[in-house]
C-alpha positions in Angstrom: 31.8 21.7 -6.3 35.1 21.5 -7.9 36.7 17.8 -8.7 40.5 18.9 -8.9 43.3 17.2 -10.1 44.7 16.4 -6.3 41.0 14.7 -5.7 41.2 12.9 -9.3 44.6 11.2 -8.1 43.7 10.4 -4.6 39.9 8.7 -5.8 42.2 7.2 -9.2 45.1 5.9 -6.6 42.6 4.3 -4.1 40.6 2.5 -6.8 43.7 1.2 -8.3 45.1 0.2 -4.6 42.3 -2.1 -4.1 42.6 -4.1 -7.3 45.7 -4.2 -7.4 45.7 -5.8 -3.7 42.6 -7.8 -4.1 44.1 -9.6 -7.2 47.9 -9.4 -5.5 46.5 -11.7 -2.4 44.2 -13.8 -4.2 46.7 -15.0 -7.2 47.0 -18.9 -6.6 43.1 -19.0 -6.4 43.0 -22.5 -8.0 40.4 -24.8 -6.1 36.8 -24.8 -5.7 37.6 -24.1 -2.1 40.5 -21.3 -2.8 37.9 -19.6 -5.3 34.7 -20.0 -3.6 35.8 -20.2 0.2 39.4 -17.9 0.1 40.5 -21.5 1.4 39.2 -21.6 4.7 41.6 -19.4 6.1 40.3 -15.9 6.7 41.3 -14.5 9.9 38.9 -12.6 12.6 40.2 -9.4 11.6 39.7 -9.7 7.8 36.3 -11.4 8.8 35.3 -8.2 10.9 36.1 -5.7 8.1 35.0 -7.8 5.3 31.5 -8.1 7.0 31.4 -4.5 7.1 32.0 -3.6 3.9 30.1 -6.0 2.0 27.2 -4.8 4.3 27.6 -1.1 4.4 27.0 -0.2 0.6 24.9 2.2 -1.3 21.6 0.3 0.9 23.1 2.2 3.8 25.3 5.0 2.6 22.3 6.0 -0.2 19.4 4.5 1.2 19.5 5.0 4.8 21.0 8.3 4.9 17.9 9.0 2.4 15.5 7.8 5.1 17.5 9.6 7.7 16.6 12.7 5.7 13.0 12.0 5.5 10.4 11.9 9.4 12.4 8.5 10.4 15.6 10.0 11.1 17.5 8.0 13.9 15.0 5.4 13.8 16.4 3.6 10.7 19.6 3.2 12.6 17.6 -0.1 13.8 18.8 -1.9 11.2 22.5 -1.2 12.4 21.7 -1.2 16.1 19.4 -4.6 16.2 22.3 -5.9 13.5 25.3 -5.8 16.7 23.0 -8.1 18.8 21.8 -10.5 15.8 25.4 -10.8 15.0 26.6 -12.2 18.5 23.4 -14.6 18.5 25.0 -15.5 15.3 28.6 -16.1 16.4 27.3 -19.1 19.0 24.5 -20.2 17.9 24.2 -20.4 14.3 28.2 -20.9 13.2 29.1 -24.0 14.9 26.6 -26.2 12.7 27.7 -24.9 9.7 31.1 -25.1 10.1 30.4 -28.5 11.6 29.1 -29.2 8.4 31.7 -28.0 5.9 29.2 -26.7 3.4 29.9 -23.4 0.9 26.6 -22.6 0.6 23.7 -22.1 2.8 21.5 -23.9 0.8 23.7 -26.7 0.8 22.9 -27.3 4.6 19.1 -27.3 3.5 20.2 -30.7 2.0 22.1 -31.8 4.8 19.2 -31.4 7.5 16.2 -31.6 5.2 17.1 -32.5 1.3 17.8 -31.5 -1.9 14.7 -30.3 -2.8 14.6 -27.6 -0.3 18.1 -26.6 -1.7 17.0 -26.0 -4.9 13.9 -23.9 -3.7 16.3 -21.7 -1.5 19.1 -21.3 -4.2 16.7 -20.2 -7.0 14.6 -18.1 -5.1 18.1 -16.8 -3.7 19.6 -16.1 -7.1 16.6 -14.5 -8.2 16.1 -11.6 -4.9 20.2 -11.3 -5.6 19.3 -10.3 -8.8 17.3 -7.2 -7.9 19.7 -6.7 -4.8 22.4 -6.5 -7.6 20.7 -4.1 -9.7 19.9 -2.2 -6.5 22.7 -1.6 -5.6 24.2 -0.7 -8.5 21.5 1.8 -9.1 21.4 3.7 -5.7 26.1 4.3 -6.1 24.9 5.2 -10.0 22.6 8.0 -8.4 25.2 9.3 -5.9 27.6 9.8 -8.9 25.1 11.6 -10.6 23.8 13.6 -8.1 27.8 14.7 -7.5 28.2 15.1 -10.9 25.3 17.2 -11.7 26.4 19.7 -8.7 29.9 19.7 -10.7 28.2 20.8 -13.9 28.4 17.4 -15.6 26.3 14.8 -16.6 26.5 11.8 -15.9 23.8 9.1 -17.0 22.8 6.7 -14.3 23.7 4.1 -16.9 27.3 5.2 -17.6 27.9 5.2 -13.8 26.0 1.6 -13.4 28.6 0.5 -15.9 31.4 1.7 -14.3 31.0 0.5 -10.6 29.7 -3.2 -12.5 33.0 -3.2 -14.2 35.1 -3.0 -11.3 33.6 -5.6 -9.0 33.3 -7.8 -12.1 37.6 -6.9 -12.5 38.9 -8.4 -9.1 36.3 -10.7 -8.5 35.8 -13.0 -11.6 39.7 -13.1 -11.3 39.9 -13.7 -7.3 37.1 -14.7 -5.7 36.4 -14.6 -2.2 39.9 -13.5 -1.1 40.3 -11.0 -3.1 37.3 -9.9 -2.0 38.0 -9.8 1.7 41.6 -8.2 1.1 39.5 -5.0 -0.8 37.1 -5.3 1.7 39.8 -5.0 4.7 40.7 -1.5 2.4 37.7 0.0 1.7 36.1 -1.1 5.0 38.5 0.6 7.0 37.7 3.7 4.4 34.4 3.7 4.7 34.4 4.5 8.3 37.0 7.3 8.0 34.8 8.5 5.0 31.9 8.7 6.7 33.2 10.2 9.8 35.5 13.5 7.3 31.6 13.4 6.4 29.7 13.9 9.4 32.6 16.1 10.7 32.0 18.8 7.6 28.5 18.4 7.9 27.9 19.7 11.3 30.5 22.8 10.1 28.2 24.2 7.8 25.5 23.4 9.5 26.1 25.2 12.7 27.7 28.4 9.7 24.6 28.7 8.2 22.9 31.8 8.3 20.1 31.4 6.1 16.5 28.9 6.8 17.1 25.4 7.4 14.7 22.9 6.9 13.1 20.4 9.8 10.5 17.7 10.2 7.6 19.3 12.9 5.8 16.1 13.0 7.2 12.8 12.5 3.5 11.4 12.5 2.3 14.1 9.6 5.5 14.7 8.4 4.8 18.6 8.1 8.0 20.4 7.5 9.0 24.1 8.7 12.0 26.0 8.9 14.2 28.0 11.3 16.7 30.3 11.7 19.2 30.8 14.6 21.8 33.4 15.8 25.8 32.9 14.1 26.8 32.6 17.8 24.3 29.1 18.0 26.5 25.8 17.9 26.1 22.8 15.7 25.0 20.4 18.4 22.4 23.2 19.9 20.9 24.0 16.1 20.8 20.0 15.5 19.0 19.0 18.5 16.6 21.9 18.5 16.0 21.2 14.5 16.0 17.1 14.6 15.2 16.2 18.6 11.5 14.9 17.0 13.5 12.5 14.7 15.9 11.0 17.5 13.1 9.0 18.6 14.1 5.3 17.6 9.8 4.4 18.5 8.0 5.6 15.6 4.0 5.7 15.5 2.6 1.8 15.1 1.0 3.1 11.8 4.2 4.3 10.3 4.7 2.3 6.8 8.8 2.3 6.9 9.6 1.4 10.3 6.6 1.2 13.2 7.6 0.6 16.5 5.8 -2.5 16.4 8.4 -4.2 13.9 10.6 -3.7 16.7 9.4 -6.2 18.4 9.1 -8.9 15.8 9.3 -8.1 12.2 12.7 -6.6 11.7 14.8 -9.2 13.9 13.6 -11.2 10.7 15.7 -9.8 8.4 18.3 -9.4 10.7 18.7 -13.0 11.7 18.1 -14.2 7.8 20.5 -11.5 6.6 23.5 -12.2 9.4 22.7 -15.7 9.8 21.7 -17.4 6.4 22.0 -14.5 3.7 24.9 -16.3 1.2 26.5 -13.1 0.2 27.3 -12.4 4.2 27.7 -16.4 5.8 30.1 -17.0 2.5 32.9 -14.8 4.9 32.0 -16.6 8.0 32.2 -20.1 6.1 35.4 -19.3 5.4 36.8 -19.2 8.7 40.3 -20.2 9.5 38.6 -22.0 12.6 35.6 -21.3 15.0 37.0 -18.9 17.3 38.5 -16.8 14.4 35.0 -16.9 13.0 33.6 -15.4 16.5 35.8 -13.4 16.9 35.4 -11.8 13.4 31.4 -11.4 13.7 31.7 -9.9 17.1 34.2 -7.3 15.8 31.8 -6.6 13.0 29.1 -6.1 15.6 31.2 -3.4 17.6 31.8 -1.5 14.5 27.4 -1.8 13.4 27.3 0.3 16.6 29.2 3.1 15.2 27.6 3.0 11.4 24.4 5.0 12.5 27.0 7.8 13.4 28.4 8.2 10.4 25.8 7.8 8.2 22.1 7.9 9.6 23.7 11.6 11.7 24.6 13.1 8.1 21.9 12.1 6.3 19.2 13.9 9.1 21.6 17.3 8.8 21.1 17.1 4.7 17.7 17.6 5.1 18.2 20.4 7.0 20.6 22.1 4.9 19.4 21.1 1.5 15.8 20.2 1.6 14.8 23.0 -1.8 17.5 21.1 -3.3 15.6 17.9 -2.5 12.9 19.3 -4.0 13.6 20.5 -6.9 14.7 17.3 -8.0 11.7 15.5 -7.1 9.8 17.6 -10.0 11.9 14.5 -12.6 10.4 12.0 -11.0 6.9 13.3 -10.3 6.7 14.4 -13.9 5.3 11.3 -15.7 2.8 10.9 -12.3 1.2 14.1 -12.8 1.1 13.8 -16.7 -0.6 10.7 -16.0 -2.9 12.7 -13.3 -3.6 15.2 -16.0 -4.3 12.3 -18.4 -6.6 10.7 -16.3 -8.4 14.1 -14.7 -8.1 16.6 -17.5 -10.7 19.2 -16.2 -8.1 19.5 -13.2 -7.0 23.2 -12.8 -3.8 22.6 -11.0 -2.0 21.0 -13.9 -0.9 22.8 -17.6 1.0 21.7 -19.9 3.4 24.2 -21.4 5.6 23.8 -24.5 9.7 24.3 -23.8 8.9 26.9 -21.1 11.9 29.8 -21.1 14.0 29.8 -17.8 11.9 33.0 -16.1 8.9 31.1 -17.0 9.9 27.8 -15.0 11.4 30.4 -12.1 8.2 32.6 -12.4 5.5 29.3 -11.9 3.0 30.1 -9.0 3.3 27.5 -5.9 0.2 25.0 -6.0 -0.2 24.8 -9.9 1.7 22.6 -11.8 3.5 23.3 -15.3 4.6 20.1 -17.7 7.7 21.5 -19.3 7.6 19.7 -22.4 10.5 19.7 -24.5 11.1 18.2 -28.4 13.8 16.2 -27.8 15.9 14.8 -24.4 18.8 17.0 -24.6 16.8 20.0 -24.9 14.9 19.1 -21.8 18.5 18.1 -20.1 19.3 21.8 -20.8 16.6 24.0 -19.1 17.2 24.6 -15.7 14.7 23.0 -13.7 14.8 24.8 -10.5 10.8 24.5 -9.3 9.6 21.3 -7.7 6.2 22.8 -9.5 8.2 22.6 -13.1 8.2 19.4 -14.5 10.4 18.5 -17.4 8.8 15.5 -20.0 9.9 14.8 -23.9 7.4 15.2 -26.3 7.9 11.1 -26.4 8.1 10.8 -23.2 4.3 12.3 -23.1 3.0 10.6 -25.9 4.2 7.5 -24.7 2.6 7.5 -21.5 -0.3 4.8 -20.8 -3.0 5.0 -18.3 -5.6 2.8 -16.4 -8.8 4.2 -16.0 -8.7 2.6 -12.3 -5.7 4.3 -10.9 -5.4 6.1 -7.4 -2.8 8.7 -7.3 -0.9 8.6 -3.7 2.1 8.8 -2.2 4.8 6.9 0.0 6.6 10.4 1.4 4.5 11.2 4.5 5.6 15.2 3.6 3.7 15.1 0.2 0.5 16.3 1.8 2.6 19.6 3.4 4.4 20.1 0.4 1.4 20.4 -2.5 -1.6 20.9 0.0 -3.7 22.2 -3.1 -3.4 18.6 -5.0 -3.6 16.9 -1.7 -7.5 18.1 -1.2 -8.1 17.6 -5.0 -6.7 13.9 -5.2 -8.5 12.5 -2.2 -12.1 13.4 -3.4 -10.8 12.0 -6.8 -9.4 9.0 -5.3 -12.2 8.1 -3.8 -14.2 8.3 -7.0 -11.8 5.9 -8.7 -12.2 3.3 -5.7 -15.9 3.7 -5.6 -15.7 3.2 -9.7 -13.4 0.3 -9.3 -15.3 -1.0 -6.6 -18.6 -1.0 -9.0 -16.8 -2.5 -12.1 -15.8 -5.2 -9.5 -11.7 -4.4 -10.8 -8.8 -3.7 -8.3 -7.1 0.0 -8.7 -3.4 0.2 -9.5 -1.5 3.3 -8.0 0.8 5.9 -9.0 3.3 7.3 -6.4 4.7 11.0 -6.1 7.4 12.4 -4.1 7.9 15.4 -2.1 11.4 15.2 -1.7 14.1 13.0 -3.6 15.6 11.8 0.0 17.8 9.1 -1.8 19.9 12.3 -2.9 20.9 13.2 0.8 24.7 12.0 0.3 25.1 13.3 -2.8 24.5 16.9 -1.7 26.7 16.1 1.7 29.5 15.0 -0.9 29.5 18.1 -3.3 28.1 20.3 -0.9 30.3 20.5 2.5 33.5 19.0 2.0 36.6 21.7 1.3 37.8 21.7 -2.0 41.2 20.6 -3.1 41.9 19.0 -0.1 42.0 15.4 -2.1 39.2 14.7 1.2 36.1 14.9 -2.2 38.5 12.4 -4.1 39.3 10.3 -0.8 35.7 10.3 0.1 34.2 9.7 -3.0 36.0 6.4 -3.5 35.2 5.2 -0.2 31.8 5.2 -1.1 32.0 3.6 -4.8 34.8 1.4 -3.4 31.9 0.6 -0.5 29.3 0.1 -3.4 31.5 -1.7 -5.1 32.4 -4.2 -2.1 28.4 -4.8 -1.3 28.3 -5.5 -5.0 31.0 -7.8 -5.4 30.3 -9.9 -2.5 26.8 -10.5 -3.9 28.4 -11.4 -7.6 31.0 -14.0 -5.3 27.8 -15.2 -3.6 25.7 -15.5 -6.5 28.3 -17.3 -8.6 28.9 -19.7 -5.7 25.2 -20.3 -5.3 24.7 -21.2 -9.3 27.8 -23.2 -9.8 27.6 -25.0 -6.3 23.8 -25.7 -5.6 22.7 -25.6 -9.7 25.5 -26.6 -11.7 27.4 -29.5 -9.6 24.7 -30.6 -7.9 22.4 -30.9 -11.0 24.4 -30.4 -14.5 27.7 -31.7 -14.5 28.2 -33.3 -10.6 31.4 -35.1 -11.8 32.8 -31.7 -13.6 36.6 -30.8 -12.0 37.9 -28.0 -10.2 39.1 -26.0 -13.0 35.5 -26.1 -14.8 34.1 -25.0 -11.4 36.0 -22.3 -11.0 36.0 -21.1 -14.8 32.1 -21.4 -14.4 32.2 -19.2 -11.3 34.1 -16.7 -13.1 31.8 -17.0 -16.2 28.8 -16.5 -13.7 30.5 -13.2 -12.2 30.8 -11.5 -15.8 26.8 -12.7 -16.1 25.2 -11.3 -13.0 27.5 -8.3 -13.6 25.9 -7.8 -17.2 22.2 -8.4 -15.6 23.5 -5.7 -12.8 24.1 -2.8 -15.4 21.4 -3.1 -17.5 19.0 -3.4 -14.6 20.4 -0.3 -12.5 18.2 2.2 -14.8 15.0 0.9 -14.6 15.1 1.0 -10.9 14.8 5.5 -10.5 10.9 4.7 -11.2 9.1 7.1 -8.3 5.9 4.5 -8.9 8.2 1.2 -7.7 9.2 2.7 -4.0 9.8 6.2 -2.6 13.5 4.4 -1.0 16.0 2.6 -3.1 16.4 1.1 1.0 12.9 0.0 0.9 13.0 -1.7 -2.3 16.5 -4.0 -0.8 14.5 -4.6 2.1 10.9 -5.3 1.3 11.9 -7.7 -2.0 13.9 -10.0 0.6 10.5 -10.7 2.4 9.9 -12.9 -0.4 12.7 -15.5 1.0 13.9 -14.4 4.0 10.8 -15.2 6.6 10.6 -18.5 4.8 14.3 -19.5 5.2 14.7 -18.5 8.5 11.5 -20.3 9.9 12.9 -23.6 8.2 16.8 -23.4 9.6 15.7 -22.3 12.8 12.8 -24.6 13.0 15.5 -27.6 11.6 17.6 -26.9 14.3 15.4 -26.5 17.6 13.0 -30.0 16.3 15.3 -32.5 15.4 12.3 -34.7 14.3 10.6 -32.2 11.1 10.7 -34.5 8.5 12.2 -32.7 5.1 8.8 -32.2 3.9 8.2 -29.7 6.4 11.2 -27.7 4.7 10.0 -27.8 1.3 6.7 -26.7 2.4 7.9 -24.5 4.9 9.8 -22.0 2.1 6.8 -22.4 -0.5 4.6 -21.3 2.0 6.3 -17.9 2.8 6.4 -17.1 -1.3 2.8 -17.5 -1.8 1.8 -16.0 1.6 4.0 -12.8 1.3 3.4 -12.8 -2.2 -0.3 -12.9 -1.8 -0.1 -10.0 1.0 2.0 -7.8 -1.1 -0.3 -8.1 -4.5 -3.4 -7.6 -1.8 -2.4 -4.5 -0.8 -0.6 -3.2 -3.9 -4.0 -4.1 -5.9 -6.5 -2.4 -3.1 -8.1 -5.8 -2.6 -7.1 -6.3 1.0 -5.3 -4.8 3.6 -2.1 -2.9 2.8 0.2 -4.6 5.4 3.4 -2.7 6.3 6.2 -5.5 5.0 8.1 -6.0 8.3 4.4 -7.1 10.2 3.8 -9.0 6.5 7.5 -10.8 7.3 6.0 -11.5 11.4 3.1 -13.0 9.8 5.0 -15.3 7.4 7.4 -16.2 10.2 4.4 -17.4 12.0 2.5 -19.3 9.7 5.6 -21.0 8.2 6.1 -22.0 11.9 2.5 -22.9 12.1 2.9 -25.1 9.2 6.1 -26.8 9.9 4.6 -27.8 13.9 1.7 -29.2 12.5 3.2 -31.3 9.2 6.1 -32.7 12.1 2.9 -33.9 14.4 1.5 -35.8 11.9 4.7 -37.1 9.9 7.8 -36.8 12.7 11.2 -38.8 11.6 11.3 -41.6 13.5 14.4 -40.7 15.3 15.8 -37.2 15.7 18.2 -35.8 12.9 22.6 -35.9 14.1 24.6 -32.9 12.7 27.6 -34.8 11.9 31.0 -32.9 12.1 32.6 -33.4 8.3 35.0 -30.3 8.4 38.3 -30.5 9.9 38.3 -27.4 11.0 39.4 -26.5 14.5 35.4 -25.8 16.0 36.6 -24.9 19.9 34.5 -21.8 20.9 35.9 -18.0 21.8 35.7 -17.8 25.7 36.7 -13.8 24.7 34.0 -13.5 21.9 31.4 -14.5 24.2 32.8 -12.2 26.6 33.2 -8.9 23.9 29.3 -10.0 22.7 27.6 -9.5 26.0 29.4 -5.8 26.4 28.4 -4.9 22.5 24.7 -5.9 23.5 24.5 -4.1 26.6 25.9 -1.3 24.7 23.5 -1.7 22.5 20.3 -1.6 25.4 21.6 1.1 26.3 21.5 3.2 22.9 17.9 2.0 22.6 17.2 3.4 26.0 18.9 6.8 25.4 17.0 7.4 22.2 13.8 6.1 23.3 10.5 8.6 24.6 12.1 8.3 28.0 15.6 8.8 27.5 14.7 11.7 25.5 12.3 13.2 28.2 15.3 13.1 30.3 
């Protein structure tokens, strides 16, 4: 892949475009309300776009498209698809009490229908999940330039390209705020889409070219991988659907640990209804609606455009697997080399692991499928320069090995159902060894910790799309590759905005200073945006460890179980009973911490069930209910709870909205039904 100097001006001008107007719009940002809130007076249009692009960042564009490439395929689109219905729900039923109530934050109207105590839970345990979404997301656009970079010939450290994309969100929004926010947004937004779809476009071109093997998932249940070759004269579409057909099923198996059908029903409408409904960084646009019906208006948009993200980004990221799944590989063997070090470590009579001291490059192409070789090297830029081309060749520093610490009671395992396919040889010999560490464990009455392998490095399915299929010298690599750092950078920025606005609205004013004045507010806010950004950067890094989560997607979603069950039983709940007295809100979010919290250590610790997250967030959502019901029998207000209109704001509803909602969730029945085990009989 080439980077020329056409591509370097088009990615250089865009960048500079959106700054530039982000900071041009947002200039007389002087009030709490202009700073925090854009004043009030988004319209539907900015709204829609500025939904999008704070959603769709490197979660999606990195993270789904890396689950794409693995068995779920199509069905990850679920959190796009079930996203366009959540949304309208959102537009008349949630919106009109919280613009009724004029609040900026949304744990500000904890306060208002419970009290200030269940305000402060919600805003620190906010600000704390925003802090690994922020690293997150950093981390997952940091990997995309560096997978790009590496197929350029460069390097790139994930922490030089974590400090870059951390510097521009902090630029335009410690100076702007919201608005400048939403005016990048309405840019790279609108980008994004056009991105995606030069993407998809290019991908099917070389895949329906290719002449050698491509690579497909057999068994979305085992995850078993073959490979196929067709005639030239065979079309994209044809080679696609005969290659990915299995992974256009939007049902996957009920024991499935990213997405089982059965979260359908419950689990993921969860984080769909916190995330569109209550989630700060997203509400903060829809708060700052010029009225009602501009705010409907604006979600409902955003819905009709969810319905086209799977297309342009779940689509690609099945085809990269097919065309480049060696290449996924290969760069699994970085990750899994500290696991199987550890392996080694822990099991050194094993005969599928040696360690080998700076192997030459015909040694490293040369190793035998099945073994495994730890390519130790003196020193990190000597291991940066050997050419690790074998997912059987693992590359450590002499440090890096020496370093390395291991419990006794550790079970070696696996999150990538195509491990077992991929190193069948270490499969057999870790689950008789596994089982003698459990039964060990079990004896010395101790719970086991595990290590986690990959197969395939799935989160790097963009980045080969990017440097892999797109014409060079077109300015299209350039144009492309700043819609996707200006995406990353819009998700990123919106959560600095929201994270600001949470600390200096729900900590700072309500608790440290109430009396401070609007231009200590909003130099506070600004202060807080150079702050998280800091604690984004350094964070980024640590977040490539293979032994946290296979998916940087699963790691955004899964950590928001900690909150987002708890928050959405309590506003929901608050709204439907009238009479919950605000003890039942308090109790209602503590109870989802410690009973998702206790789940996850359960099963991450061996010493109960290990619960797939989105059935963990059903179960919270459940018992907070549960809870709440029972405290409000014995302790109900005396009279029911009046949401009193304090904002001036126009709140007449959309007739159209409503109208344009029912057709996007029709549409969106329909989808389901198409890509279902019916439709797909058909």
């Amino acid at each position: 892949m080439v980077f020329s100097l056409l591509d370097i001006a088009v990615f250089l001008g865009f960048i500079a475009a959106v700054i530039t107007i982000g900071l041009w719009k947002s200039r007389h940002e002087k009030t709490s309300e202009d700073y925090f809130l854009a004043g009030r007076g988004l319209k539907w249009w900015l709204i829609g776009f500025s939904l999008i692009a704070a959603n769709i960042s490197s979660e999606q564009l990195v993270g789904m498209s890396g689950n794409a490439a693995s068995h779920v395929g199509l069905a990850i689109a679920s959190y796009e698809w079930m996203a366009a219905i959540t949304l309208v729900v959102v537009a008349f039923a949630f919106l009109p009490y919280f613009l009724r109530a004029g609040i900026y934050t949304m744990p500000e109207f904890l306060e208002v229908r419970y009290n200030a105590a269940s305000r402060t839970i919600m805003a620190v345990a906010t600000l704390f999940i925003y802090m690994v979404l922020l690293g997150s997301v950093t981390y997952s656009g940091a990997l995309t330039v560096n997978t790009m970079a590496n197929k350029m010939g460069y390097d790139v450290p994930i922490a030089t390209a974590a400090l870059v994309i951390g510097l521009i969100a902090m630029i335009y929004v410690a100076a702007g705020g919201l608005k400048a926010c939403a005016w990048a947004d309405l840019i790279q937004g609108s980008a994004l889409i056009v991105g995606g779809a030069v993407v998809m476009i290019y991908a099917f071109k070389k895949l329906g070219a290719a002449t050698d093997e491509l690579a497909f998932i057999e068994n979305v249940k085992t995850g078993a991988v073959g490979v196929k070759t067709f005639a030239q004269d065979t079309g994209a579409i044809d080679r696609f659907w005969e290659l990915n057909k299995v992974r256009m099923n939007m049902f996957l198996p009920a024991d499935d640990k990213v997405l089982p059908w059965t979260a359908l029903l419950l689990g993921l409408w969860i984080p769909n209804f916190y995330y569109w409904g209550l989630n700060q960084y997203i509400t903060q646009r829809t708060l700052a609606s010029e009225s009602l019906a501009e705010g409907q208006k604006g979600i409902v948009f955003s819905a009709f455009m969810k319905l086209l993200i799977p297309f342009v980004v779940v689509i690609p990221g099945i085809i990269a697997f097919n065309l480049f799944s060696k290449d996924m590989q290969d760069q699994s063997a970085v990750d899994n080399a500290a696991v199987i070090a550890k392996y080694q470590m822990a099991n050194p009579s094993t005969k599928l692991v040696q360690i080998v001291q700076s192997p030459s490059e015909e040694a490293i192409a040369s190793w035998p499928q099945g073994r495994f070789m730890l390519a130790v090297y003196p020193d990190d830029a000597s291991m940066k320069a050997a050419k690790t081309t074998n997912p059987f060749a693992l590359p450590l520093t002499q440090t890096q090995l020496a370093e390395l610490q291991l419990d006794k009671y550790t079970v070696f395992e696996s999150d990538d159902k195509s491990w077992k396919a991929a190193f069948p040889e270490l499969a057999k010999e870790l689950e008789a060894y596994n089982q003698s560490v459990t039964d060990a464990a079990k004896t010395a009455g101790v719970s086991v910790t595990s290590a986690k392998f990959i197969a395939y490095k799935y989160d790097t399915a963009l980045g080969q799309l990017l440097s892999s299929v797109l014409p060079q010298r077109t300015g299209l690599v350039g144009f492309v590759l700043a819609a996707l750092l200006g995406a990353i950078v819009s998700s990123l920025a919106a959560m600095l905005n929201a994270a600001s606005t949470i600390f200096t609205m729900d900590i700072f004013k309500k608790y440290i200073s109430p009396q401070a004045g609007q231009k200590a507010v909003v130099l506070l806010g600004r202060i807080c945006v150079v702050v998280f950004s800091v604690i984004a950067v350094l964070l980024a890094p640590r977040l490539g460890n293979p032994n946290i989560r296979n998916s940087i997607f699963t790691i955004i979603q899964e950590s928001q179980g900690l909150i987002s069950p708890g928050i959405l039983a309590v506003f929901v709940f608050g709204l439907i009973v009238r009479k919950a007295p605000p003890i039942a809100g308090v109790v209602g979010l503590l109870t989802n911490i410690v009973a998702y919290g206790g789940m996850y250590l359960m099963g991450r610790y061996k010493i109960g069930p290990d619960i797939q997250f989105l059935n963990r967030m059903a179960i919270c959502l459940a018992l907070c209910m549960v809870v709440m019901a029972v405290i409000t029998v014995l302790k109900p207000l005396p009279e029911p709870i009046e949401f009193k209109q304090v904002s001036k704001l126009n709140l007449r509803s959309s007739s159209g909205a409503k109208i344009a909602g029912i057709v996007v969730v029709i549409i969106t029945l329909a989808l389901y039904f198409l890509f279902s085990p019916i439709g797909l009989a058909k």
